[in-house]
PyMOL Python script that loads the backbone (N, CA, C, O; Angstrom):
from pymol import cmd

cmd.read_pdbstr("""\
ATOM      1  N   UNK A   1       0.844  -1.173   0.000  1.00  0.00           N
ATOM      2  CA  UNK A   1       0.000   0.000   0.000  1.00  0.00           C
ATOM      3  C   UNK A   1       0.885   1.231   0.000  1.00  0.00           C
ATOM      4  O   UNK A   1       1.774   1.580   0.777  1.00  0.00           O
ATOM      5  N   UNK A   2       0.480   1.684  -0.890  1.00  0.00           N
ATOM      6  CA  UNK A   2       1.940   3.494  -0.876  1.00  0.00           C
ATOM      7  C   UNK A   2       0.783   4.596  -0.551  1.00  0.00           C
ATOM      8  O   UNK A   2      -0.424   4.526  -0.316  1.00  0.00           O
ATOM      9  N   UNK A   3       1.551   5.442  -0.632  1.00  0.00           N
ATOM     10  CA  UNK A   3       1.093   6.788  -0.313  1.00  0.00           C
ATOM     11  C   UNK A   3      -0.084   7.624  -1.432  1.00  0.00           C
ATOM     12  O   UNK A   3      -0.381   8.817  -1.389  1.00  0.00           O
ATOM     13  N   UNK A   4      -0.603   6.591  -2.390  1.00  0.00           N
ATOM     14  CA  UNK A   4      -1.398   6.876  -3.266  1.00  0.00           C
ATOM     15  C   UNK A   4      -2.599   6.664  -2.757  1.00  0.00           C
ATOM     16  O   UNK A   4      -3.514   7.484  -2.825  1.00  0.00           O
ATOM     17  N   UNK A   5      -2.657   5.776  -2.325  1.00  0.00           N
ATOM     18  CA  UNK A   5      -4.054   4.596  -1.678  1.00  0.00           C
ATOM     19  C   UNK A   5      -4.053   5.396  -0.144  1.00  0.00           C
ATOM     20  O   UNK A   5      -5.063   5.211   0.535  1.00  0.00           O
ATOM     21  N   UNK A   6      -2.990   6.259   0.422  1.00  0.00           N
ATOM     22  CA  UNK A   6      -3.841   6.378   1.802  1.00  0.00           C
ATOM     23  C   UNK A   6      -5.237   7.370   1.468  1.00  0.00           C
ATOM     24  O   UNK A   6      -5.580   7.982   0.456  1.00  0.00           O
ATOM     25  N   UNK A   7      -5.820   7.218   2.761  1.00  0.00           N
ATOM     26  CA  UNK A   7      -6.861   8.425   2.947  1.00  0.00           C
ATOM     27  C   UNK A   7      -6.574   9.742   2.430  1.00  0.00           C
ATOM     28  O   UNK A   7      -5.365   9.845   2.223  1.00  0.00           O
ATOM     29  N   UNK A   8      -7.155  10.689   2.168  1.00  0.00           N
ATOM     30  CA  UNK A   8      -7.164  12.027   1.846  1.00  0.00           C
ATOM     31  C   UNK A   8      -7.749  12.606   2.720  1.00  0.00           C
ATOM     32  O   UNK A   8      -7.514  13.815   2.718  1.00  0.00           O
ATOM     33  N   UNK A   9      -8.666  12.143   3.759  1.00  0.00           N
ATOM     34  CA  UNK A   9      -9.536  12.923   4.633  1.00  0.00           C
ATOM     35  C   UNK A   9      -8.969  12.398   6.109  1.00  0.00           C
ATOM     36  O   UNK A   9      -8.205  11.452   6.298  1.00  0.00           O
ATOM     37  N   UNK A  10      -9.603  13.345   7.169  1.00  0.00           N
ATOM     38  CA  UNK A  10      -9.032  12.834   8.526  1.00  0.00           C
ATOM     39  C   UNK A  10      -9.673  11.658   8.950  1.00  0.00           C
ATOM     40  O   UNK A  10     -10.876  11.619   8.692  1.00  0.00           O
ATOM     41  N   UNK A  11      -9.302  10.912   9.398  1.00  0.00           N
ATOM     42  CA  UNK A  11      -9.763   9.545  10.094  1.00  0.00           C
ATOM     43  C   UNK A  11      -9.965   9.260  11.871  1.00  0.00           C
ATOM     44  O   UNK A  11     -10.474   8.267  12.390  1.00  0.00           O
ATOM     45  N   UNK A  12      -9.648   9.927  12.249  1.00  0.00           N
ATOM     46  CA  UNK A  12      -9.892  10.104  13.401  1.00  0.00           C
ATOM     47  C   UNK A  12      -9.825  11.447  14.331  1.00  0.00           C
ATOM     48  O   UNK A  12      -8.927  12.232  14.636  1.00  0.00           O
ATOM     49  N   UNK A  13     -11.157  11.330  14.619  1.00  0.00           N
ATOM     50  CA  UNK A  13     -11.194  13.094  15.671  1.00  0.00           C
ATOM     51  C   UNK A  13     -11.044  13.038  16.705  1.00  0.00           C
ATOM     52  O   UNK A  13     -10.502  12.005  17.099  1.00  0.00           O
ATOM     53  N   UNK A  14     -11.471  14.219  17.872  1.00  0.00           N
ATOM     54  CA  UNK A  14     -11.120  14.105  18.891  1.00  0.00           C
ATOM     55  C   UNK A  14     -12.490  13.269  19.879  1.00  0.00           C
ATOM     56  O   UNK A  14     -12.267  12.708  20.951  1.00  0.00           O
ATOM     57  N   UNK A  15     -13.729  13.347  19.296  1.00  0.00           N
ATOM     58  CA  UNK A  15     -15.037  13.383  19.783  1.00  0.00           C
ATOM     59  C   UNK A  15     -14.920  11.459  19.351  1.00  0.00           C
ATOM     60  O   UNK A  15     -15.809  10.652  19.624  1.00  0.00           O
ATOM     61  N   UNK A  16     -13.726  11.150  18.711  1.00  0.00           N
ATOM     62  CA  UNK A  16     -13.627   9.369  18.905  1.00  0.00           C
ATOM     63  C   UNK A  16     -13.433   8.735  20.032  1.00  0.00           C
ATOM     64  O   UNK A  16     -13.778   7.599  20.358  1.00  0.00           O
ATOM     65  N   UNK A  17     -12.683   9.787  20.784  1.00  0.00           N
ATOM     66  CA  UNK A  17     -12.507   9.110  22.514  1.00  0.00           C
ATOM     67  C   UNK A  17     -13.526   9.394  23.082  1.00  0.00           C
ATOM     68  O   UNK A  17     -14.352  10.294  22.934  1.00  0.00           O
ATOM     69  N   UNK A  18     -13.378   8.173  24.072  1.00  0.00           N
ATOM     70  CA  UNK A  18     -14.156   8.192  24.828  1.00  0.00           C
ATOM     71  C   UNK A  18     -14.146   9.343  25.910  1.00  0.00           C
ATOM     72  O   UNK A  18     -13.018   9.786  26.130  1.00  0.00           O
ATOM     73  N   UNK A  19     -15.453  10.069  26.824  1.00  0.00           N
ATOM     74  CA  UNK A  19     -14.918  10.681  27.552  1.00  0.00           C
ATOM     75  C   UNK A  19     -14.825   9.846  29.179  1.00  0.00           C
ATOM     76  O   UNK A  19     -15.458   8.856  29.544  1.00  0.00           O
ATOM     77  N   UNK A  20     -14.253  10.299  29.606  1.00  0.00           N
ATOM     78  CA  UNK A  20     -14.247   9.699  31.355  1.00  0.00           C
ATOM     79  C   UNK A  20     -15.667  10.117  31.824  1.00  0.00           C
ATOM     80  O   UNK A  20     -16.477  10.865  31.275  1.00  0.00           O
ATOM     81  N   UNK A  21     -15.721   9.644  32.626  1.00  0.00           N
ATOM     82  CA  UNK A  21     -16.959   9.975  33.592  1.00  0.00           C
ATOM     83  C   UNK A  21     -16.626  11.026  34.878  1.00  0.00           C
ATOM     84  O   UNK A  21     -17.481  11.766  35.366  1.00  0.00           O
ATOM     85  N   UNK A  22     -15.454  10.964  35.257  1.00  0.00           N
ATOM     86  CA  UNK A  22     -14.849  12.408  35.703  1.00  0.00           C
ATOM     87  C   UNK A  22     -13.484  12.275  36.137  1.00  0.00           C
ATOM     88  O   UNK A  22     -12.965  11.179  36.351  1.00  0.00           O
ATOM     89  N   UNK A  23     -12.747  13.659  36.301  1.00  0.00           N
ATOM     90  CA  UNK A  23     -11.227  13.892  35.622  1.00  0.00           C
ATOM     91  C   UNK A  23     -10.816  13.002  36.446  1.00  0.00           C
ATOM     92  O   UNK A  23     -11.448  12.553  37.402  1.00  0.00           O
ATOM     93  N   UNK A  24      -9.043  12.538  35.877  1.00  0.00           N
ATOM     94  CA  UNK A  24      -8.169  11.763  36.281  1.00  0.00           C
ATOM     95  C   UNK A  24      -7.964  12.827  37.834  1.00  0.00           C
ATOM     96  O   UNK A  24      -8.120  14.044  37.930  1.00  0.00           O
ATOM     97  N   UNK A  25      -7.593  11.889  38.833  1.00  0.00           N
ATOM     98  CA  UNK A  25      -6.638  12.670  39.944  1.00  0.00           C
ATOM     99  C   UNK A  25      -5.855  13.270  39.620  1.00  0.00           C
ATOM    100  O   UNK A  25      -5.125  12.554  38.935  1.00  0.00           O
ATOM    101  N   UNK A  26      -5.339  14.604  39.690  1.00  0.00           N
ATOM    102  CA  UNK A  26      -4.290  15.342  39.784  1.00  0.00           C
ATOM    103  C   UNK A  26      -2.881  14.816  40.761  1.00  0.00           C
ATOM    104  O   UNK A  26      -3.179  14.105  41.721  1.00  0.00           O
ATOM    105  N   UNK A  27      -1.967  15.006  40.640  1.00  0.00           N
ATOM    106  CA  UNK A  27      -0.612  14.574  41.857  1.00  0.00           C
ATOM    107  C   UNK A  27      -0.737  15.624  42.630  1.00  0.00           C
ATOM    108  O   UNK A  27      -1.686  16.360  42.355  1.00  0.00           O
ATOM    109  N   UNK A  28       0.003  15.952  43.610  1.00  0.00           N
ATOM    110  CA  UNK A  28      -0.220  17.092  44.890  1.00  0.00           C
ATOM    111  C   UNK A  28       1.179  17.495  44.438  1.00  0.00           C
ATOM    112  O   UNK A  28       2.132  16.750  44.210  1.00  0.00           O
ATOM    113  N   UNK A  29       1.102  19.003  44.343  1.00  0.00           N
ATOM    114  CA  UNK A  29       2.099  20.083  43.892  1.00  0.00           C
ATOM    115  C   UNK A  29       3.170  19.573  44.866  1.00  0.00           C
ATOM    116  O   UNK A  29       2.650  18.923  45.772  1.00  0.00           O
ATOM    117  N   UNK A  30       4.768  19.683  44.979  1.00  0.00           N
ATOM    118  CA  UNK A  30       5.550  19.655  46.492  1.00  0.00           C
ATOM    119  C   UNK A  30       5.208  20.345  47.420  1.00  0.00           C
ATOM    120  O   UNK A  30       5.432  19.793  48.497  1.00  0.00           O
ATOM    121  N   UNK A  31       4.587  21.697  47.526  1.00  0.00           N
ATOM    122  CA  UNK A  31       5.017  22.384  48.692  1.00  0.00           C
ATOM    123  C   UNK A  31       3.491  21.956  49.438  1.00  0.00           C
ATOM    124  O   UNK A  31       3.447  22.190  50.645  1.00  0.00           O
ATOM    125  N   UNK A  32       2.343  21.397  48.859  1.00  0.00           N
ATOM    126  CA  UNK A  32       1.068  20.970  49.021  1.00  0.00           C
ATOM    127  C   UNK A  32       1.593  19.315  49.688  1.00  0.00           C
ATOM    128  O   UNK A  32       0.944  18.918  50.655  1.00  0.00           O
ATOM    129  N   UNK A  33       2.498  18.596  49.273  1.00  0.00           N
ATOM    130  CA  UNK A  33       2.996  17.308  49.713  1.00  0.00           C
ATOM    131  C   UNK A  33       3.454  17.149  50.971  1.00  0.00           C
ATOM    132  O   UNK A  33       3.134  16.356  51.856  1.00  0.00           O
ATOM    133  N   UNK A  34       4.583  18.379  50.903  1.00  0.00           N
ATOM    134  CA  UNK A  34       5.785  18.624  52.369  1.00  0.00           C
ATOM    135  C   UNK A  34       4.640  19.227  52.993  1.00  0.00           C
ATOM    136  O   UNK A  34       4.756  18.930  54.182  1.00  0.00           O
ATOM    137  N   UNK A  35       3.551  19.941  52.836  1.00  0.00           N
ATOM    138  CA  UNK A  35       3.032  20.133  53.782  1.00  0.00           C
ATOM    139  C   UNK A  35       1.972  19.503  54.903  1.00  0.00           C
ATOM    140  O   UNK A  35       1.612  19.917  56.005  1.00  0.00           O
ATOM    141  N   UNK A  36       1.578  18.125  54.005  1.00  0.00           N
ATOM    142  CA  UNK A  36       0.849  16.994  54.290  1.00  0.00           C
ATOM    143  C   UNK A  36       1.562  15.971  55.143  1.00  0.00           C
ATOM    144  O   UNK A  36       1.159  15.270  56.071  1.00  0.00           O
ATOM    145  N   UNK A  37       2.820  16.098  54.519  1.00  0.00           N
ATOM    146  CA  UNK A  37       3.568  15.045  54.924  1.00  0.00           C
ATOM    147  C   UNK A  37       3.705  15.658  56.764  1.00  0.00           C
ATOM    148  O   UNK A  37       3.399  15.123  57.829  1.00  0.00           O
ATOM    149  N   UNK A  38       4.106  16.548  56.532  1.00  0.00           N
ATOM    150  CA  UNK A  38       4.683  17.692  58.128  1.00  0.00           C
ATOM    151  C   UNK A  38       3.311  17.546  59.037  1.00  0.00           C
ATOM    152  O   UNK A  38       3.397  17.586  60.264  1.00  0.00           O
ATOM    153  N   UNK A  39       1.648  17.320  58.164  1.00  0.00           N
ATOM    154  CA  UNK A  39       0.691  17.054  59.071  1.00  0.00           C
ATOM    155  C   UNK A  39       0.574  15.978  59.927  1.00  0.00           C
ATOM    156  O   UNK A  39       0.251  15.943  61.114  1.00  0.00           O
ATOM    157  N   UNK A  40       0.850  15.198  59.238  1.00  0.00           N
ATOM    158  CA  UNK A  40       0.940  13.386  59.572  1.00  0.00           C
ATOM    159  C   UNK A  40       1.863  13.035  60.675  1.00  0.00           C
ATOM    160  O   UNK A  40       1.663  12.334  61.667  1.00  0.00           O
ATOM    161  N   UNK A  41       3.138  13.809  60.205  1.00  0.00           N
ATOM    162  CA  UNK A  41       4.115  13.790  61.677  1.00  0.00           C
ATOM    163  C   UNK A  41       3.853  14.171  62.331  1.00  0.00           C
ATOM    164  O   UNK A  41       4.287  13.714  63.388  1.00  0.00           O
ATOM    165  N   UNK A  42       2.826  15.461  62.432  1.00  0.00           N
ATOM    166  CA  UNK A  42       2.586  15.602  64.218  1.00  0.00           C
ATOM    167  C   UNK A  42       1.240  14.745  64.754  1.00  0.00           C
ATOM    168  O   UNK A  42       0.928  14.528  65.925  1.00  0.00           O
ATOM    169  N   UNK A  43       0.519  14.316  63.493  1.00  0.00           N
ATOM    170  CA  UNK A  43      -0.417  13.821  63.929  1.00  0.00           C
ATOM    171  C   UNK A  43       0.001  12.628  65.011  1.00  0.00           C
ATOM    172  O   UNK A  43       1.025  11.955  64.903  1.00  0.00           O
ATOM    173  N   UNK A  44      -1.005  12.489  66.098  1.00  0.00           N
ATOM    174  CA  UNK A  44      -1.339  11.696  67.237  1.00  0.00           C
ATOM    175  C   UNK A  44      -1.485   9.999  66.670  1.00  0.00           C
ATOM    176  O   UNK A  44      -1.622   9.219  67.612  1.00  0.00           O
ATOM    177  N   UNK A  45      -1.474   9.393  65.393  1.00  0.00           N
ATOM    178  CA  UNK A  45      -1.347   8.530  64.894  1.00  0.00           C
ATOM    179  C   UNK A  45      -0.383   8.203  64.201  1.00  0.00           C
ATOM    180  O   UNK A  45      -0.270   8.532  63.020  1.00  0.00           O
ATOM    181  N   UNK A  46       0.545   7.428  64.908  1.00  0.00           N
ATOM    182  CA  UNK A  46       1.771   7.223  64.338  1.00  0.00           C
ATOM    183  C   UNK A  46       1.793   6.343  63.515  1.00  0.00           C
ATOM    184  O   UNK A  46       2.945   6.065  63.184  1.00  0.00           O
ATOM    185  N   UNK A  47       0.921   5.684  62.955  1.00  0.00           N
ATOM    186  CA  UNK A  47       1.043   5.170  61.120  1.00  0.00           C
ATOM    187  C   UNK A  47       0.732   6.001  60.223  1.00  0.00           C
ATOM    188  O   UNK A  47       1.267   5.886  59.121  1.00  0.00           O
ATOM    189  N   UNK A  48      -0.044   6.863  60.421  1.00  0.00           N
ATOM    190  CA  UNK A  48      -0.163   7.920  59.650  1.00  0.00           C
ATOM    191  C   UNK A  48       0.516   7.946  58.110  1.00  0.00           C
ATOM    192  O   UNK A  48       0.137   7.664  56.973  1.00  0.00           O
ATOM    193  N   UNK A  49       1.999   8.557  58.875  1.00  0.00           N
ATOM    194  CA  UNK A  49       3.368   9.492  58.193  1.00  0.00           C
ATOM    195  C   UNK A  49       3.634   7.436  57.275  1.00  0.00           C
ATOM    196  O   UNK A  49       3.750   7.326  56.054  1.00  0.00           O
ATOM    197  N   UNK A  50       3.656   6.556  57.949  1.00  0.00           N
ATOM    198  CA  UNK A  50       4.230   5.521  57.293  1.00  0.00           C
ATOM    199  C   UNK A  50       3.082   5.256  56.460  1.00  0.00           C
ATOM    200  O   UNK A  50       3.536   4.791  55.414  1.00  0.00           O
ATOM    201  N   UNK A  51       1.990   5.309  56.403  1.00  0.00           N
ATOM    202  CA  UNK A  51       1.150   4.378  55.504  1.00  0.00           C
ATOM    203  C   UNK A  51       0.774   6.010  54.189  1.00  0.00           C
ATOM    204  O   UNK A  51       0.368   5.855  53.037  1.00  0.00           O
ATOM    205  N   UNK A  52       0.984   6.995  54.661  1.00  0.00           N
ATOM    206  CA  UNK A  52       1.392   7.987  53.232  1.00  0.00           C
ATOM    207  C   UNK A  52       2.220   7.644  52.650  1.00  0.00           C
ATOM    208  O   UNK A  52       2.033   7.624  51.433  1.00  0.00           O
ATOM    209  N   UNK A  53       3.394   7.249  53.103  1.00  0.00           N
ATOM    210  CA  UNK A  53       4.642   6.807  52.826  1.00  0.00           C
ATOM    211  C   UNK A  53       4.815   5.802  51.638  1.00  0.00           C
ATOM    212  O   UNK A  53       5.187   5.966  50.476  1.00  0.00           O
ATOM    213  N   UNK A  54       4.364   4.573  52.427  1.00  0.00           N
ATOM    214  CA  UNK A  54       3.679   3.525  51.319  1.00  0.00           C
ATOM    215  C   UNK A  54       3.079   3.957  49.897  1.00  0.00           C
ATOM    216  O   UNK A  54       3.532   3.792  48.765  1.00  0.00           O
ATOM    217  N   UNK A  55       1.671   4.687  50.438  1.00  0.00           N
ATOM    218  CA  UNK A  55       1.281   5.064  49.411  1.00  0.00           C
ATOM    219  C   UNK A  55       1.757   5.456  48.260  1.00  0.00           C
ATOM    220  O   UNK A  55       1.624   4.936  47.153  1.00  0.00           O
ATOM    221  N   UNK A  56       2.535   6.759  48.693  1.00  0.00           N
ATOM    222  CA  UNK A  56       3.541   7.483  47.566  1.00  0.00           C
ATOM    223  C   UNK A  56       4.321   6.405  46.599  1.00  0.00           C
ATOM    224  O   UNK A  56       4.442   6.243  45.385  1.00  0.00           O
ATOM    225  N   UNK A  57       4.859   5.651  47.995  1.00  0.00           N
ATOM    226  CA  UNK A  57       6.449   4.886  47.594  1.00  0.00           C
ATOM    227  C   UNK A  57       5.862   3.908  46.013  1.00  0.00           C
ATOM    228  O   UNK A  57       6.354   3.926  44.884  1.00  0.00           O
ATOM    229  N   UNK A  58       4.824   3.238  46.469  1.00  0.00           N
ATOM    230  CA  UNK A  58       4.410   2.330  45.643  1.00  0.00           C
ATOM    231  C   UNK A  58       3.454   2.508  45.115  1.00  0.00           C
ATOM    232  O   UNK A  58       3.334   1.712  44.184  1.00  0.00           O
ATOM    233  N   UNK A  59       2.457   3.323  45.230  1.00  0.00           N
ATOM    234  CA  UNK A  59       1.257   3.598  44.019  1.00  0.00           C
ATOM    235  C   UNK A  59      -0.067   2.653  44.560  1.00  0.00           C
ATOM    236  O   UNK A  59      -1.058   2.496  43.846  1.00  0.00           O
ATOM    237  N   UNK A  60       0.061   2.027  45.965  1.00  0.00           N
ATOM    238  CA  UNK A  60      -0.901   1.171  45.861  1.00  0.00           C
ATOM    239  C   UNK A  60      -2.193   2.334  46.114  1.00  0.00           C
ATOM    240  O   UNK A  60      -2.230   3.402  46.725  1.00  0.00           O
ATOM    241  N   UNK A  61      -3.116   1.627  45.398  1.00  0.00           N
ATOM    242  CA  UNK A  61      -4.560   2.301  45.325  1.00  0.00           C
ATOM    243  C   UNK A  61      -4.898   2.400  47.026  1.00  0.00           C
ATOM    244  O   UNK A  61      -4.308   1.748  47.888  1.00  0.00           O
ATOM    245  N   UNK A  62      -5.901   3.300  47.243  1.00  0.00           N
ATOM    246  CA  UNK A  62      -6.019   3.995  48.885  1.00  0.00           C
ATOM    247  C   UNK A  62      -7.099   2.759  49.310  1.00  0.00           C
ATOM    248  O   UNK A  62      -6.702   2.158  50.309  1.00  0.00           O
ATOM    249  N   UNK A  63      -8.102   2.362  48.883  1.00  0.00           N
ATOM    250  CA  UNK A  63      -8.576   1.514  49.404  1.00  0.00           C
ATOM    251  C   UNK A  63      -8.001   0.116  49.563  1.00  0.00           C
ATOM    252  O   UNK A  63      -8.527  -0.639  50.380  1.00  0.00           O
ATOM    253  N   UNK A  64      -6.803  -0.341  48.736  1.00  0.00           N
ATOM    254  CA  UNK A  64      -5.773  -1.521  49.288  1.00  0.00           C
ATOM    255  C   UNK A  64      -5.319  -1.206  50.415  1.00  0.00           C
ATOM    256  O   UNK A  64      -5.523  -1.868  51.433  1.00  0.00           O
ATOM    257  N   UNK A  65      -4.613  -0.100  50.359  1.00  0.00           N
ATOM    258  CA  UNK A  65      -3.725   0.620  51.443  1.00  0.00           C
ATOM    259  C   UNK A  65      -4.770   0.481  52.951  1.00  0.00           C
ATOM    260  O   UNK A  65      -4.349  -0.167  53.909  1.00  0.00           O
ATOM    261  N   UNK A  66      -5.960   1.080  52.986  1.00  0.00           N
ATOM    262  CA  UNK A  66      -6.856   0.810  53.605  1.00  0.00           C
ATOM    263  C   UNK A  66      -7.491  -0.489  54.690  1.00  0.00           C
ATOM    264  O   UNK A  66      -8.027  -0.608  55.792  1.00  0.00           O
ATOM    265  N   UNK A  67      -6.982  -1.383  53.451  1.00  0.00           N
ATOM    266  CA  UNK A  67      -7.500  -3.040  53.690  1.00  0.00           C
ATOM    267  C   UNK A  67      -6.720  -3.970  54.056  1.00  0.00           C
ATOM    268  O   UNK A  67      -6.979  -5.173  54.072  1.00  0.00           O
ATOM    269  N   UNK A  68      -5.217  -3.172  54.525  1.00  0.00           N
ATOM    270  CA  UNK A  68      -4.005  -3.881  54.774  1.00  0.00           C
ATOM    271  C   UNK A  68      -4.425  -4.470  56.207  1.00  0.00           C
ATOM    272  O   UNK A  68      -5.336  -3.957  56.857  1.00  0.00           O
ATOM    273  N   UNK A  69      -3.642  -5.665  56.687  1.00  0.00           N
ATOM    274  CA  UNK A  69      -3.592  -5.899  58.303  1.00  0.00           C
ATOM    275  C   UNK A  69      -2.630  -5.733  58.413  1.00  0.00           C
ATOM    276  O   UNK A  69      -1.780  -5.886  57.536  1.00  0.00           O
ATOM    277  N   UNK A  70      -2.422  -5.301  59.725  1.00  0.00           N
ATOM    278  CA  UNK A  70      -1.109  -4.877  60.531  1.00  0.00           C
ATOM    279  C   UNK A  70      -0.558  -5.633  60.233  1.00  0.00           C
ATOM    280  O   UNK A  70      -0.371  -5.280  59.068  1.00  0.00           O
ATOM    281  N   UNK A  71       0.025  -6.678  60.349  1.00  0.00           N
ATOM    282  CA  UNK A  71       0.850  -8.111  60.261  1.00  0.00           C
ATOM    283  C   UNK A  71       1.346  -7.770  58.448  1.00  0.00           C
ATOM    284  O   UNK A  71       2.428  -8.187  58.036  1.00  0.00           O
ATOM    285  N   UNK A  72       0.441  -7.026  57.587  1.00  0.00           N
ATOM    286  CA  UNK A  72       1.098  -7.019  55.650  1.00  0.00           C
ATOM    287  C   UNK A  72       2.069  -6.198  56.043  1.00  0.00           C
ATOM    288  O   UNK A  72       2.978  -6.388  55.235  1.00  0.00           O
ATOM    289  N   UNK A  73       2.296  -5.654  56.567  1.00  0.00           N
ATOM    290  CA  UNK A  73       3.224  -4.291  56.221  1.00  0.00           C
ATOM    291  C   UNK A  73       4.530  -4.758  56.744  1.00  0.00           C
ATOM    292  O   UNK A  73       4.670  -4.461  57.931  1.00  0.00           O
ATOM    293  N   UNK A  74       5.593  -5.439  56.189  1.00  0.00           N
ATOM    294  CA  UNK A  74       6.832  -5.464  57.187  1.00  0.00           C
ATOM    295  C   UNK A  74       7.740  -4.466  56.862  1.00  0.00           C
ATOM    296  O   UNK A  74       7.385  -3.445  56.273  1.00  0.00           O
ATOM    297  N   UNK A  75       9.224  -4.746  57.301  1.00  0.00           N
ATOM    298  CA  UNK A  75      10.433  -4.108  57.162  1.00  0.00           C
ATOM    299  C   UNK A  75      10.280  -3.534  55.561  1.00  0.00           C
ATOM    300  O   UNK A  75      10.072  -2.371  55.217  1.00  0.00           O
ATOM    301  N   UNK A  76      10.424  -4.544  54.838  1.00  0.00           N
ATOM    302  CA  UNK A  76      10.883  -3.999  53.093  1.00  0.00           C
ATOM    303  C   UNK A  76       9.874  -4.624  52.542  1.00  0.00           C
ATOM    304  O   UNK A  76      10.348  -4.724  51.410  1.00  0.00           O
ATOM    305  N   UNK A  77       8.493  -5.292  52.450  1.00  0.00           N
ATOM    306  CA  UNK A  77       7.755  -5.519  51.824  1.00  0.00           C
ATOM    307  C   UNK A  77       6.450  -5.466  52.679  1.00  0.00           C
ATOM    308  O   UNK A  77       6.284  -5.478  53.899  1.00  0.00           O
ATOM    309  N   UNK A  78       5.513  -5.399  51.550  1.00  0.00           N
ATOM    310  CA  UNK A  78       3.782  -5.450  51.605  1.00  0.00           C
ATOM    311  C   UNK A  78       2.933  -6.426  50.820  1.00  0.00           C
ATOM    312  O   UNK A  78       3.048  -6.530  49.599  1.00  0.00           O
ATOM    313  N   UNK A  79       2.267  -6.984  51.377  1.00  0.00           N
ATOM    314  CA  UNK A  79       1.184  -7.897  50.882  1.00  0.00           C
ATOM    315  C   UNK A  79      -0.179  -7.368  50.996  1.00  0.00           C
ATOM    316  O   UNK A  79      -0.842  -7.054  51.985  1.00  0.00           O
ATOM    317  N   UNK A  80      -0.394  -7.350  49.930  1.00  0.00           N
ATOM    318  CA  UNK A  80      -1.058  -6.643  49.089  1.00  0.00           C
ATOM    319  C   UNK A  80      -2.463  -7.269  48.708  1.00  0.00           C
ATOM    320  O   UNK A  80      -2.358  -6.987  47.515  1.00  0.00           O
ATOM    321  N   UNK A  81      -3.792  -7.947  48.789  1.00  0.00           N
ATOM    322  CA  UNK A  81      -4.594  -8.449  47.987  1.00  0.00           C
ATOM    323  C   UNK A  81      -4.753  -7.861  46.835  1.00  0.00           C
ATOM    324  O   UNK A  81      -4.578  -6.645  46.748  1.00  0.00           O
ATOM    325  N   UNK A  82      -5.157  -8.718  45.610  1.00  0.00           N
ATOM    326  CA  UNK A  82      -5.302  -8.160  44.416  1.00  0.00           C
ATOM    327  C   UNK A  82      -6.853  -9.034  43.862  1.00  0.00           C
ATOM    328  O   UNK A  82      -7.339  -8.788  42.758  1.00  0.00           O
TER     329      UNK A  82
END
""", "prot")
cmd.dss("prot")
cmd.show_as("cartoon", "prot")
cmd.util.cbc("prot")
cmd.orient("prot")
């Protein structure tokens, strides 16, 4: 097939995607992060600062993170249900 035979007209618009049902999450700016992070440390719950931590570190979704038992979380790894 050469360049004779392609299309002449556009083949795909923008109104072909699909739309979401509502926007992607945004990431939290740094100085919006360090300042979350600085909440958690004083907070009165000292998993707090570690299970943000997690979060960040690895991307797990908040309701996994959520559904963890004390006993998933060790030294250098997490168990995770999927």
């Amino acid at each position: 097939m050469g360049l004779e035979e392609a299309p002449t007209r556009r083949l795909v618009f923008e109104r072909d995607s699909p739309r979401l049902p509502r926007p992607l999450p945004r990431y939290l700016p740094p100085d919006t992060d360090r300042r979350l992070v600085e909440a958690l440390e004083a907070s009165p719950n000292g998993c707090a600062p570690t299970l943000f931590s997690l979060h960040e570190l690895t991307g797990v979704r908040i309701g996994e993170l959520l559904d963890l038992e004390l006993d998933a979380v060790m030294r250098s790894w997490a168990k995770v249900r999927g």
